[in-house]
C-alpha positions in Angstrom: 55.5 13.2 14.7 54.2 16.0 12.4 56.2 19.4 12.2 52.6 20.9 11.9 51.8 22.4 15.3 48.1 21.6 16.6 45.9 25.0 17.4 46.9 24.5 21.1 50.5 24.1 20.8 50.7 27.6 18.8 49.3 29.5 21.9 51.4 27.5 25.1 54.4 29.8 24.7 57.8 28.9 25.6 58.2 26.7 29.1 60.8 28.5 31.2 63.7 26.0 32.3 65.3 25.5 36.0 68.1 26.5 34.4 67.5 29.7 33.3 66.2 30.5 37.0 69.8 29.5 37.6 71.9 31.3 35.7 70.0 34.6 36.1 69.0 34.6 32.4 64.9 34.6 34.1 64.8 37.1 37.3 61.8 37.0 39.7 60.8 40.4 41.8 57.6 41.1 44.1 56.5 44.4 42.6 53.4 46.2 44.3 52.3 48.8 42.4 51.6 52.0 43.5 49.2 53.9 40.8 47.1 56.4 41.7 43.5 56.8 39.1 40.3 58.5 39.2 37.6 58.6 36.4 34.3 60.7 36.2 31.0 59.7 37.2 29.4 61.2 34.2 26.6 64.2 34.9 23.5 61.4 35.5 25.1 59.0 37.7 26.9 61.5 39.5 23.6 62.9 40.6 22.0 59.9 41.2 25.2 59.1 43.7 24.8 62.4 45.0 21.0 61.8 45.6 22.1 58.5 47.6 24.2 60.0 49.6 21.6 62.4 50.8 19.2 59.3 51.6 17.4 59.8 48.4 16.4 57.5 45.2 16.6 60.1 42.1 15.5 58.6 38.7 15.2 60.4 35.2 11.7 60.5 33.6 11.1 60.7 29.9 8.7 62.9 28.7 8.2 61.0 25.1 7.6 57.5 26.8 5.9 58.6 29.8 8.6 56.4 31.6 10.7 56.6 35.3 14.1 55.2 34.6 16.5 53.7 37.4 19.4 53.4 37.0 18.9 56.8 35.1 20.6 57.7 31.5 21.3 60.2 29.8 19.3 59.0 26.6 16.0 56.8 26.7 16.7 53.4 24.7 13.6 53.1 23.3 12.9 56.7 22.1 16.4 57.9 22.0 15.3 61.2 23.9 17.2 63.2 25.8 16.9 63.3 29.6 16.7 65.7 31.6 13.8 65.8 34.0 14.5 64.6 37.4 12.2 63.1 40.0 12.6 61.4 43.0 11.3 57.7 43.9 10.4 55.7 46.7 13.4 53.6 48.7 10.8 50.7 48.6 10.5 47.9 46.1 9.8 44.4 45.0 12.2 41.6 44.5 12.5 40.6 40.6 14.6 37.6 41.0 17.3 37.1 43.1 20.2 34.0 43.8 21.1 32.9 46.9 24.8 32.1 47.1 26.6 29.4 49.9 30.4 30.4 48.6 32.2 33.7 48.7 34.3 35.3 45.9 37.2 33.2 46.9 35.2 30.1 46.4 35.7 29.6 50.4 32.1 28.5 51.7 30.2 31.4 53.9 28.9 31.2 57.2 26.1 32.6 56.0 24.8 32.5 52.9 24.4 36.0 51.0 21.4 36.5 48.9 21.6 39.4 45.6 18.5 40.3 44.3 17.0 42.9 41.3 14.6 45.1 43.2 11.9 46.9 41.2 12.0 50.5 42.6 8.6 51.6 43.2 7.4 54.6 41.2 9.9 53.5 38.5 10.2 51.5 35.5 13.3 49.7 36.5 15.4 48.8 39.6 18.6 47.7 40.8 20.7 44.6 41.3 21.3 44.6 45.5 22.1 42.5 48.5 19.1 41.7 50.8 19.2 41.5 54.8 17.1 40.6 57.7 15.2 37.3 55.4 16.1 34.1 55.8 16.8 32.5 52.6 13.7 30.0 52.5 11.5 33.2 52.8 12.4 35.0 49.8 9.9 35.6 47.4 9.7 36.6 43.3 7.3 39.7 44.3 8.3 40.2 47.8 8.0 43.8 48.8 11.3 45.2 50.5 12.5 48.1 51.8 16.7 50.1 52.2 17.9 49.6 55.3 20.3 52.9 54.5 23.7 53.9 56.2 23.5 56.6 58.7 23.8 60.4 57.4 27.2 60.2 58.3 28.5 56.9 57.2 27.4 57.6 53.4 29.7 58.1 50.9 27.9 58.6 47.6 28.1 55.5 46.7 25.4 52.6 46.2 26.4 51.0 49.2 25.5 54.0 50.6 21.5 51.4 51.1 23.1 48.6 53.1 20.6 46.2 51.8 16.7 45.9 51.3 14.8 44.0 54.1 11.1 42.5 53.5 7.9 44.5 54.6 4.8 44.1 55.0 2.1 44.1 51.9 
């Protein structure tokens, strides 16, 4: 047997023994940490959560490109302008592309199947990845229009579940 060690053997680290599980040498503890952390928005997409939690789509325009950003930025990537003016958009949309998915994060299967989709915000050059409700999955559409189905005043939390999901409407 060679002495050389492949490329996978250098990276397996030392197996632990019964032995040292034994002796105490190798201690095992359930530790639940308790840390605390916060972070900043940022000055755009704290207004833009801000905007959602008053029921309102907010995007950022740029005056060079003549374009209406969602998610808004602070700097347009094809200009490299700064951003500053605001204007609000329509909660309605049309579905980009969108997956339909039969398992849940845990890889258990669902009940029902959920169904994310990229919505293209009308009165804006861009959208947002979101869930969709109240379609059955066979009816979903590249080009469907939809609409937010929003939390109440009261429920919202500035956060982009704040729209519970986009539902199909009418043409």
């Amino acid at each position: 047997m060679s002495a050389k060690k492949s490329e996978t053997e250098k990276f397996m680290g030392t197996p632990l023994e019964k032995e040292s599980f034994e002796d105490g040498s190798v201690i095992l503890t359930e530790w639940e940490p308790k840390l605390w952390y916060s972070w900043s928005t940022g000055k755009v997409v704290g207004k833009f959560l801000s905007e959602l939690k008053a029921g309102k789509i907010a995007a950022i325009k740029c005056d060079s490109c003549k374009r209406t950003l969602i998610p808004p930025r602070m700097f347009c990537e094809i200009c490299f302008s700064e951003l500053k003016d605001w204007v609000y958009v329509k909660d309605t949309g049309k579905v980009n592309t969108f997956v339909i998915s039969k398992i849940a994060t845990d890889r258990s299967p669902l009940k029902e199947p959920k169904i994310a989709a990229v919505i293209d915000i009308d009165g804006s050059d861009g959208g947002i990845l979101h869930m969709l409700g109240e379609v059955n999955p066979d009816d979903v559409k590249i080009g469907m229009k939809v609409q937010a189905v929003w939390k109440s005043q009261y429920e919202r939390r500035g956060e982009i579940t704040d729209i519970k999901y986009f539902k199909p409407i009418g043409d």
